[in-house]
Backbone as numpy.savetxt, mean C-alpha at the origin, in Angstrom:
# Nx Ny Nz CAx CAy CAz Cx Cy Cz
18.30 4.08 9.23 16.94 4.16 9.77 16.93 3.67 11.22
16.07 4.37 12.22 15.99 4.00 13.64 14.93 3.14 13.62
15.16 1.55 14.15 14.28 0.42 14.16 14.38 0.12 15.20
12.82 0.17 15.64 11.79 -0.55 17.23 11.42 -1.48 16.99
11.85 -2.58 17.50 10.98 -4.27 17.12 10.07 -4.48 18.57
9.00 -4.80 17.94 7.98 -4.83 19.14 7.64 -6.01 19.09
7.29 -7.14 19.95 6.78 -8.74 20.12 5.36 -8.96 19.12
4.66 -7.75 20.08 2.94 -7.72 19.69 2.24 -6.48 20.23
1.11 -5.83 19.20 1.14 -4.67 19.50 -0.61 -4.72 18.84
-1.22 -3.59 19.74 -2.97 -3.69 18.53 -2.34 -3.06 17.33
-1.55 -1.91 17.07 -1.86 -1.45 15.70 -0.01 -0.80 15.55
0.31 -1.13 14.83 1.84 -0.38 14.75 1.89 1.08 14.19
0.56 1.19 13.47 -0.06 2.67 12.96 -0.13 3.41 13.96
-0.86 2.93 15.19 -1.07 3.84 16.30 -0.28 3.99 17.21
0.73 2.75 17.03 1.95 3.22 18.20 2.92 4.10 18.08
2.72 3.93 16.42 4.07 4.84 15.83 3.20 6.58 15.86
1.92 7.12 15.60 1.12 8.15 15.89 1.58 8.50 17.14
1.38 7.82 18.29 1.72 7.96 19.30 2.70 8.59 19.90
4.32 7.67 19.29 5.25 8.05 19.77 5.74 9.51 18.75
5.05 9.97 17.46 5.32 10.69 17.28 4.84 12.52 17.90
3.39 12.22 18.76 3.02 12.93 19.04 3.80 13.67 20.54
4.59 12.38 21.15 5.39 12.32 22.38 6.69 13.33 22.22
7.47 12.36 20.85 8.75 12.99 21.00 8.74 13.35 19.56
10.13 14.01 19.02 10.61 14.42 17.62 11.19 12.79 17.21
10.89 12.41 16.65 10.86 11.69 15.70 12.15 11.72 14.06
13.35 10.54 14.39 14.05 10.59 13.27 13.13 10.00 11.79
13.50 10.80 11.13 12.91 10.24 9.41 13.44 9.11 9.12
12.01 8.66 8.60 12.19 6.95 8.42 12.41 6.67 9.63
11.91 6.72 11.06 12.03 5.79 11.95 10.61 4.45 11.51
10.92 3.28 12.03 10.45 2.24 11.43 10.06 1.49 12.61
8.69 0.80 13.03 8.21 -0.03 13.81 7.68 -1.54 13.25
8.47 -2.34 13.66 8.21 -3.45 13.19 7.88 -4.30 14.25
6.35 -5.39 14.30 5.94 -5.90 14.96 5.59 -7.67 14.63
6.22 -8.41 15.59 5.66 -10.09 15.09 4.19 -10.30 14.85
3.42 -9.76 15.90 1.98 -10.28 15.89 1.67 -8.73 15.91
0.12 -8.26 15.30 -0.59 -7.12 15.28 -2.43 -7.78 15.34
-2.67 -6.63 16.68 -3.88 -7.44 16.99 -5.52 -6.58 16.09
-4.82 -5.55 16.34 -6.14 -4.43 15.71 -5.43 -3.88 14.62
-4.84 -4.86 13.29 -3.99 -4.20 12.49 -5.49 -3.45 11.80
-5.16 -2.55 10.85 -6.36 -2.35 10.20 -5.78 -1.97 8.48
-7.03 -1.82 7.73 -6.64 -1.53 6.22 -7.60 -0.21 5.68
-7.58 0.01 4.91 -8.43 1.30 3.99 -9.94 1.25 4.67
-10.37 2.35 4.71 -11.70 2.47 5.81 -12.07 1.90 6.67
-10.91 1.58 7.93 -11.75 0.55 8.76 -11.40 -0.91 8.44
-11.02 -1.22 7.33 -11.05 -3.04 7.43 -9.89 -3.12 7.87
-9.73 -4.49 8.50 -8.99 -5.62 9.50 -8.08 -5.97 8.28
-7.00 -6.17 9.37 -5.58 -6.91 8.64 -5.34 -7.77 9.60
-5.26 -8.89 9.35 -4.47 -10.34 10.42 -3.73 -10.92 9.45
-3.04 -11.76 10.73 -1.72 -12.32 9.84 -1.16 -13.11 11.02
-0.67 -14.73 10.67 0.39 -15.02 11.71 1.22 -14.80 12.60
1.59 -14.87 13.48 2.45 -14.33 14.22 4.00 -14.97 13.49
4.67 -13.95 13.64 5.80 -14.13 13.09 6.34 -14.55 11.64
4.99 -14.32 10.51 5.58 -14.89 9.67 5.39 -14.02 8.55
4.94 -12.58 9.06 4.87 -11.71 7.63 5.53 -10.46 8.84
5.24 -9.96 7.42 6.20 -8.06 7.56 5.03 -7.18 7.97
5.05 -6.69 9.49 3.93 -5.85 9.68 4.38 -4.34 9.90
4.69 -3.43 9.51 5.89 -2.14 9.77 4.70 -1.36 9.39
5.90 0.23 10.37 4.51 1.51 9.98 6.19 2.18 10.37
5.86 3.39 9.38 7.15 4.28 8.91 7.02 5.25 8.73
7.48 6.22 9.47 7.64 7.87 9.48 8.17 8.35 8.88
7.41 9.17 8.03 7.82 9.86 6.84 7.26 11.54 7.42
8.47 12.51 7.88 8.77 13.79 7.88 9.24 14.71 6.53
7.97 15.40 6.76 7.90 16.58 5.42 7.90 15.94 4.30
7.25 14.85 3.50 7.65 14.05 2.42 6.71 15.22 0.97
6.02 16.29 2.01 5.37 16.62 0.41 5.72 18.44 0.79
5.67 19.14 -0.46 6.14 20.87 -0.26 4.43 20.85 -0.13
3.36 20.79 -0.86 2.64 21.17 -0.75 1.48 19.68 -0.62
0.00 20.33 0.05 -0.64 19.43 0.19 -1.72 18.73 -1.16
-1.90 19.84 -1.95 -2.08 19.10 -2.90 -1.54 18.22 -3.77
-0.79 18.01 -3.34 0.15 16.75 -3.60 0.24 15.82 -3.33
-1.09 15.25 -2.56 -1.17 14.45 -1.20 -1.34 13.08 -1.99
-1.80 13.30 -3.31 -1.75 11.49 -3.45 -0.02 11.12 -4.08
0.17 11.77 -4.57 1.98 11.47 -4.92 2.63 10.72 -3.80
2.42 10.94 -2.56 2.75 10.25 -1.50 2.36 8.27 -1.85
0.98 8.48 -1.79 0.72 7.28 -1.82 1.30 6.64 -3.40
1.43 7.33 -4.03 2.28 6.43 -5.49 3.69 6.23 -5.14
4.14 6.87 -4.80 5.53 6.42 -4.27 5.67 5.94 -3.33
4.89 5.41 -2.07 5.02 4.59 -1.58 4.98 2.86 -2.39
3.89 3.32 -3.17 2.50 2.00 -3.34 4.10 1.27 -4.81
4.97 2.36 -5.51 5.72 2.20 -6.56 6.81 1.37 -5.80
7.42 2.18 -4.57 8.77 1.46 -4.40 8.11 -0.17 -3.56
7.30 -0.22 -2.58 6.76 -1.94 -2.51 7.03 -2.45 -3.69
6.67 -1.98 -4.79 6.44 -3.17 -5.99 7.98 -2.90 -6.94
8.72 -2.01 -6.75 10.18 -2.26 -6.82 10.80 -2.75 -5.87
10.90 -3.20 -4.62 11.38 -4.03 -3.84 11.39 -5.74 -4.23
9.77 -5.53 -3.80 9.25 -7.15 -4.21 10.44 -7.53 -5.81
9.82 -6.50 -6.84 10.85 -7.16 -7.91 12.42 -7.26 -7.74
12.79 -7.27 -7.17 14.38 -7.16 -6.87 14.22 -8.87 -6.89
13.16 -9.39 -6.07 13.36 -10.87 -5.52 12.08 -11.57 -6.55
12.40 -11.41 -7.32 11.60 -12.18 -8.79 10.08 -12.38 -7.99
9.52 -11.67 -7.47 8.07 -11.96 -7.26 7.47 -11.95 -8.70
6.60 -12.88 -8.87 6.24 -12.95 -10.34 4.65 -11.95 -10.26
4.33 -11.07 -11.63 3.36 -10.40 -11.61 2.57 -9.36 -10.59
3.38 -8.78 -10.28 3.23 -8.01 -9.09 2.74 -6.79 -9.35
1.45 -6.25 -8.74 0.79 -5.16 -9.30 -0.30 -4.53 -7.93
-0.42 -3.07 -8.35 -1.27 -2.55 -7.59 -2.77 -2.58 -7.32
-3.28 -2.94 -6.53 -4.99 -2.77 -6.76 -4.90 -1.50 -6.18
-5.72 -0.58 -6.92 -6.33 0.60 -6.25 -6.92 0.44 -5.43
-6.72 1.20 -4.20 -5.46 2.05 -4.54 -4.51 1.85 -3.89
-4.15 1.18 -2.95 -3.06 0.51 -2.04 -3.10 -1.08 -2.05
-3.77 -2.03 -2.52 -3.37 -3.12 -1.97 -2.14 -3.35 -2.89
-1.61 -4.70 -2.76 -0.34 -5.38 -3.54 -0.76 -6.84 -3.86
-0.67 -6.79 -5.23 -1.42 -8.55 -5.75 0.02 -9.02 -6.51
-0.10 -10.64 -6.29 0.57 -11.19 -7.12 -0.31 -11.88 -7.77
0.10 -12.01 -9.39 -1.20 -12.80 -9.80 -2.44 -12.46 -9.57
-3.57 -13.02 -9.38 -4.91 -12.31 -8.98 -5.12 -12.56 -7.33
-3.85 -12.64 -6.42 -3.78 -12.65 -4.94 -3.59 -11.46 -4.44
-4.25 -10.72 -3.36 -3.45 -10.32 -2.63 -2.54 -10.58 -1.67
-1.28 -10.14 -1.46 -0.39 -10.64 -0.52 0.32 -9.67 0.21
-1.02 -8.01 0.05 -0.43 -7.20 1.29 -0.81 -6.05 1.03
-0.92 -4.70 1.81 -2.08 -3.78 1.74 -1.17 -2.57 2.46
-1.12 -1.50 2.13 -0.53 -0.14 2.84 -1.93 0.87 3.31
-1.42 1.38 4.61 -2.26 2.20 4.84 -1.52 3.90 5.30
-1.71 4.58 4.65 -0.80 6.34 4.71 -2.05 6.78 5.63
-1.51 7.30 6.95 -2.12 8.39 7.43 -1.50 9.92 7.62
-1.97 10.17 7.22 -1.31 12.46 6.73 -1.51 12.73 8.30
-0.87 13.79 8.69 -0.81 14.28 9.64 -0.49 16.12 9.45
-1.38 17.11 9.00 -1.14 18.18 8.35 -1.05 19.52 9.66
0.39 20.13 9.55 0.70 21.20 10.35 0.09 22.43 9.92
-0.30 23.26 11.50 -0.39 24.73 11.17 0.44 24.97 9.97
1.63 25.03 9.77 2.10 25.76 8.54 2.27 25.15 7.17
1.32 24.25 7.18 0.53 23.37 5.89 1.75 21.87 5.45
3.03 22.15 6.64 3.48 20.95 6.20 2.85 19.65 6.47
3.44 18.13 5.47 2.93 17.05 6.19 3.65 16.10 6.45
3.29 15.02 7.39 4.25 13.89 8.05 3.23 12.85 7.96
3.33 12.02 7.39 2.63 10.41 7.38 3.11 9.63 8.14
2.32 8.60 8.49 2.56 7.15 8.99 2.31 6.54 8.09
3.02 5.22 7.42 3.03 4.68 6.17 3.01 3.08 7.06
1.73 2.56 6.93 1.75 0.95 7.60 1.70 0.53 6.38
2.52 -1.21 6.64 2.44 -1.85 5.64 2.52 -3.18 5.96
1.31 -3.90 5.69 1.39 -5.41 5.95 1.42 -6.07 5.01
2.65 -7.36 4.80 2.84 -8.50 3.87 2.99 -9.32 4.25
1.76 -10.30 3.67 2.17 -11.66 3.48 3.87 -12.15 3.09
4.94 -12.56 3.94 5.75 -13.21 3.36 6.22 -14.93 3.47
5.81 -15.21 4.97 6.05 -17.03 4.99 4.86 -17.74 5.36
3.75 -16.83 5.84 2.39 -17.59 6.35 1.83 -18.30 4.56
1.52 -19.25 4.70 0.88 -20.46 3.84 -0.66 -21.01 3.67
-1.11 -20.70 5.03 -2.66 -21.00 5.48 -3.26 -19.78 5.15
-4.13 -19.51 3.88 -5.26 -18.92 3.73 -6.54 -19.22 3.79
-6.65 -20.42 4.59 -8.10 -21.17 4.21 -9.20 -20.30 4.45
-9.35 -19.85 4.96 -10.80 -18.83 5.08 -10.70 -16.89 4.26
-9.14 -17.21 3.36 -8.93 -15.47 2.82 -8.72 -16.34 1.24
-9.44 -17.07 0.71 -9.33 -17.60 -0.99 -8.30 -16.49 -1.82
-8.61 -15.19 -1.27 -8.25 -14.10 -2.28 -6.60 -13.48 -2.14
-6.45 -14.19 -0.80 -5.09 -14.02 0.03 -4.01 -14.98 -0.33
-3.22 -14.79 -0.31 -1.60 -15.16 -0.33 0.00 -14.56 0.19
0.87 -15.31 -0.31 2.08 -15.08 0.34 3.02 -14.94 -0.49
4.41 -14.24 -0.45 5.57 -14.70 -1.30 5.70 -16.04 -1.37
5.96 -16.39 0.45 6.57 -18.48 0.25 5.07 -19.20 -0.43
4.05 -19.07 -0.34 3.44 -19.68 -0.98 3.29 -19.81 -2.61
3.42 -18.29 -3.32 3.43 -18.17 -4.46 5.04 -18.56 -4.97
5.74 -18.35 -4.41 7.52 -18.62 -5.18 7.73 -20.11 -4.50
7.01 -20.61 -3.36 7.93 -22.20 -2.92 8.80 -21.46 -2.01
9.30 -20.54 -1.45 10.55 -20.91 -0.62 10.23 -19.96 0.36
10.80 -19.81 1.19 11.09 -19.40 2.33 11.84 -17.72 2.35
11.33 -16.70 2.56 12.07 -15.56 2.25 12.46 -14.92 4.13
13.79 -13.84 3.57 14.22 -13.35 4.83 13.41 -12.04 5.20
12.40 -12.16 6.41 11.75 -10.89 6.31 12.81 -9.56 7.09
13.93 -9.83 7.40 14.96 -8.24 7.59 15.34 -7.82 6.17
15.82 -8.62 5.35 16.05 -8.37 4.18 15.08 -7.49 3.05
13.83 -7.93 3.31 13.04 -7.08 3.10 12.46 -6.12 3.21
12.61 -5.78 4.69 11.87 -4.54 5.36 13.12 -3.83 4.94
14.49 -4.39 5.07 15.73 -3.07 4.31 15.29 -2.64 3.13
15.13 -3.62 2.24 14.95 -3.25 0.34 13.72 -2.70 0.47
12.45 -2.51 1.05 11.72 -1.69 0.93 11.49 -0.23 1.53
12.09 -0.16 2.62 12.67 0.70 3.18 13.51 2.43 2.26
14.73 0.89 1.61 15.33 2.09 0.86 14.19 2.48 -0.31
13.70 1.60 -0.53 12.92 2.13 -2.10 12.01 3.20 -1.90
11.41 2.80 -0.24 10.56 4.24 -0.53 11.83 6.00 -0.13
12.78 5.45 0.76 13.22 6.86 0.50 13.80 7.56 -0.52
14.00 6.30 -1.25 14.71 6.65 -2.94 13.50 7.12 -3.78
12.13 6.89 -3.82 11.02 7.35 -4.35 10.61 8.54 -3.79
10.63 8.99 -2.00 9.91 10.21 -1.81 10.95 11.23 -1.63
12.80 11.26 -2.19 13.22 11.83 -2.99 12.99 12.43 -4.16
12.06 11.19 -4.95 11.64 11.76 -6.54 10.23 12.45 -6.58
9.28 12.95 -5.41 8.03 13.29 -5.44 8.68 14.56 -5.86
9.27 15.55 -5.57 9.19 16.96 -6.50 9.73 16.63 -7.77
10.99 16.19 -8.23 11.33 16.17 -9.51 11.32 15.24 -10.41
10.74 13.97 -10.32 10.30 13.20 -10.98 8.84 12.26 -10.52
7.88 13.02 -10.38 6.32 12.86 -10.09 5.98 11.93 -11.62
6.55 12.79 -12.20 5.89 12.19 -13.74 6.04 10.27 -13.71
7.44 10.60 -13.58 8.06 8.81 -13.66 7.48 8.10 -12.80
7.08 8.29 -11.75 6.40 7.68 -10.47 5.20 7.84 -11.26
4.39 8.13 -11.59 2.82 7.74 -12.24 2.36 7.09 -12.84
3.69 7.46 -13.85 3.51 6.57 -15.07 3.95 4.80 -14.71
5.09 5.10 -13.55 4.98 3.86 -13.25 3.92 3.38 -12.63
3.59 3.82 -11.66 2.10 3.62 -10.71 0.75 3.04 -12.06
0.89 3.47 -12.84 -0.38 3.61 -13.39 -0.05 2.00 -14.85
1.27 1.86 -15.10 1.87 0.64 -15.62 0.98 -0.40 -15.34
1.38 -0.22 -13.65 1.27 -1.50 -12.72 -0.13 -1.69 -11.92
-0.95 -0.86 -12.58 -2.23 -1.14 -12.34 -2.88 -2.53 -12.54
-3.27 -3.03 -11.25 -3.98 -4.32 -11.63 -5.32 -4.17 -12.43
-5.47 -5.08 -13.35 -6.08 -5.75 -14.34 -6.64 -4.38 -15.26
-5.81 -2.96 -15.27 -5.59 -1.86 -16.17 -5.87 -2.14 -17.57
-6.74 -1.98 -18.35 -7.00 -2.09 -19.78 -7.46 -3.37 -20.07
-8.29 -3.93 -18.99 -8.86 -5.15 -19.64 -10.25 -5.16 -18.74
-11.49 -5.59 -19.86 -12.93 -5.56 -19.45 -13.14 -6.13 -17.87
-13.78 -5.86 -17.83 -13.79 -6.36 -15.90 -15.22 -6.43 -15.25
-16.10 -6.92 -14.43 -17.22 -6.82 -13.88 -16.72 -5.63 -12.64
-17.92 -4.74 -12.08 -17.89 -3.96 -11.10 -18.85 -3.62 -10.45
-18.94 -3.71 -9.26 -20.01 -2.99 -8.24 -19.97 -1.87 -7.52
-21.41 -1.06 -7.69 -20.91 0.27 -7.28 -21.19 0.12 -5.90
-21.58 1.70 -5.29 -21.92 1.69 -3.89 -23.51 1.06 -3.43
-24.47 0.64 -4.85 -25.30 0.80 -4.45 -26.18 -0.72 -4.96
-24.68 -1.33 -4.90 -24.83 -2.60 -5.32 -25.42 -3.33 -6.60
-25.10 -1.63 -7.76 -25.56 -2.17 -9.22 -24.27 -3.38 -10.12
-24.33 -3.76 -10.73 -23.20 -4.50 -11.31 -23.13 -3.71 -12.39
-21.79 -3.80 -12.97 -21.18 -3.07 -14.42 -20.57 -3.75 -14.97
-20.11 -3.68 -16.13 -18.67 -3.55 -17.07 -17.76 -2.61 -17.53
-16.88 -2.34 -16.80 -15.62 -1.37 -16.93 -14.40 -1.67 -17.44
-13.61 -0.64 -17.59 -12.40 -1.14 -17.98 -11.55 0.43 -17.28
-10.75 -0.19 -16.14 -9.69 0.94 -15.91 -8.63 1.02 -16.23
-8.98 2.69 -16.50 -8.19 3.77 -17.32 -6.76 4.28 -16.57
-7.06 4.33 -15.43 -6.36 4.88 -14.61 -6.72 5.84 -13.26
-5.65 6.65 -12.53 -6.36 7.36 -11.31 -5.96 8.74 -11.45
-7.34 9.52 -11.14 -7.17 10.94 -11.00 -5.92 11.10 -9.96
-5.34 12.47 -10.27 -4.35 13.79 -9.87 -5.04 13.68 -8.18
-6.05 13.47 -7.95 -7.04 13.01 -6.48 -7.12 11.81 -5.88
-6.85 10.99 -7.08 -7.14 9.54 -5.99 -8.11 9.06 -6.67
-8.74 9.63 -7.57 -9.74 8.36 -7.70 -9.68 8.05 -9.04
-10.47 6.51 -9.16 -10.02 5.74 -10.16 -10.68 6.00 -11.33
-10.59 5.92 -12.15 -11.12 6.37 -13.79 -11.13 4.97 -14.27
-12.35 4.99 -14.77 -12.86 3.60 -15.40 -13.75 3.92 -16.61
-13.89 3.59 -17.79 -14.00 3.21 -18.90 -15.25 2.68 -18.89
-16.56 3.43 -18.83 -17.85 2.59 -19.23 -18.36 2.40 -20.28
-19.30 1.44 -20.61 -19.61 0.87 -21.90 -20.42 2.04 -22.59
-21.37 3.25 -22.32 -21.55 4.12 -22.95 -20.26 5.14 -23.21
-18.69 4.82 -23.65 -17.79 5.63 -23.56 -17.60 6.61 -22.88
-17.98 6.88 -21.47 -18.02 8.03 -20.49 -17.01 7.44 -19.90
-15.83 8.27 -18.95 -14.86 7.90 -17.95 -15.00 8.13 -16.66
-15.44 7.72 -15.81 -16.24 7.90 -14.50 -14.96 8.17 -13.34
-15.31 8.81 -12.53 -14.40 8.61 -11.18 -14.86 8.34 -10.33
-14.52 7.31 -9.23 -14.33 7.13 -8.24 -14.00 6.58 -7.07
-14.43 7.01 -5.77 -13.45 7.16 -4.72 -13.50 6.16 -4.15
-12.65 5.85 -2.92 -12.78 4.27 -2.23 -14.44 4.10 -1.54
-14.40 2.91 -1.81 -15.63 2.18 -1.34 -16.98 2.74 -2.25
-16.50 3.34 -3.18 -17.83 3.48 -4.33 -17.76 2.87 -5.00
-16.66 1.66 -5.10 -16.42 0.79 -6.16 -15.88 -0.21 -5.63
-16.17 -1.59 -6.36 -15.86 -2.97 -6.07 -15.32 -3.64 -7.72
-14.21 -3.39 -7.44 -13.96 -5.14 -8.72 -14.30 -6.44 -8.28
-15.16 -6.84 -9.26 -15.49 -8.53 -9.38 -14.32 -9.37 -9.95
-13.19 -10.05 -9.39 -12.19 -10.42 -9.75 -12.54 -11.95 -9.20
């Protein structure tokens, strides 16, 4: 993989957009940055983080899908190999919130953001950002936030990591044509708090009781309401009360 280490940057999403719009671009080239000032997450929200003490990368992924309806398979095999990496290094309880973040326990400790980039001749190329918590410790004002060194006690190597996750996703968006199935079923395993009652808020700030089922072939989440109906939906029409 071709790796750019940058000091400090507003967004490693947009630098890496950037330089792909400039030049041709090797697969899996990888931008990794100490400090990110305008990092961002799923619609618009903010990502911060210490300087120097988590994994802030955005990764070019050329032609990863034959066709575009295929477009969320991308994000499961990304969202699958993070959480086969992390397990390599005994992260304990490690699971997906729909539809991109990464929780340990009931923490998050890191969030992916895929932007598609779709050609005249219907191929596509993503930017795959990904920020983790790995040695920052101070969450005082993110309760819901965490770290590897905080949750395990020790101190982890963040090159070591950006390698093991690295390979996992090209070893996963290998398996998007011929093993989609296995990637789902894993994806859908590792669903956070998956098959157990839950409080929820919709868009319109009603409260519920759900229980998710899992995520549409589209992206959106299937949840289990108390009149036995299975509902879908999409980001920001829904809030877990966790």
């Amino acid at each position: 993989m071709k790796l750019i280490k940058l000091d400090a940057i507003d967004s490693t999403n947009e630098f890496l957009k950037g330089l792909s719009n400039r030049q041709e671009l090797d697969n899996f080239t990888v931008v990794v940055a100490e400090k990110q000032t305008k990092g961002k997450g799923q619609m618009g929200a903010v990502w911060d983080s210490e300087k120097g003490k988590n994994l802030i990368i955005s990764v070019f992924i050329k032609d990863p899908l034959l066709n575009i309806k295929q477009i969320y398979n991308l994000n499961i095999a990304i969202a699958t190999a993070v959480v086969d990496a992390l397990e390599i290094y005994n992260i304990p309880e490690v699971r997906i919130k729909w539809p991109n973040d990464i929780m340990s326990y009931n923490f998050k400790i890191g969030g992916i953001l895929i932007e598609n980039s779709l050609k005249s001749d219907g191929a596509v190329s993503a930017v795959v950002g990904l920020g983790l918590n790995i040695n920052q410790t101070n969450f005082d004002n993110l309760p819901k936030a965490s770290s590897l060194a905080a949750i395990c006690g020790t101190h982890f190597d963040k090159n070591q990591l950006l390698v093991s996750i690295v390979k996992k996703m090209k070893q996963n968006i290998a398996k998007i044509e011929s093993e989609s199935e296995d990637l789902w079923s894993k994806y859908t395993d590792r669903l956070f708090k998956k098959g157990i009652p839950m409080p929820f808020k919709d868009q319109f700030n009603v409260n519920f009781m759900g229980i998710i089922q899992g995520v549409s072939a589209y992206g959106k989440l299937q949840v289990l309401l108390e009149d036995d109906r299975i509902a879908e939906y999409s980001i920001k029409e829904i809030q877990m009360l966790y």
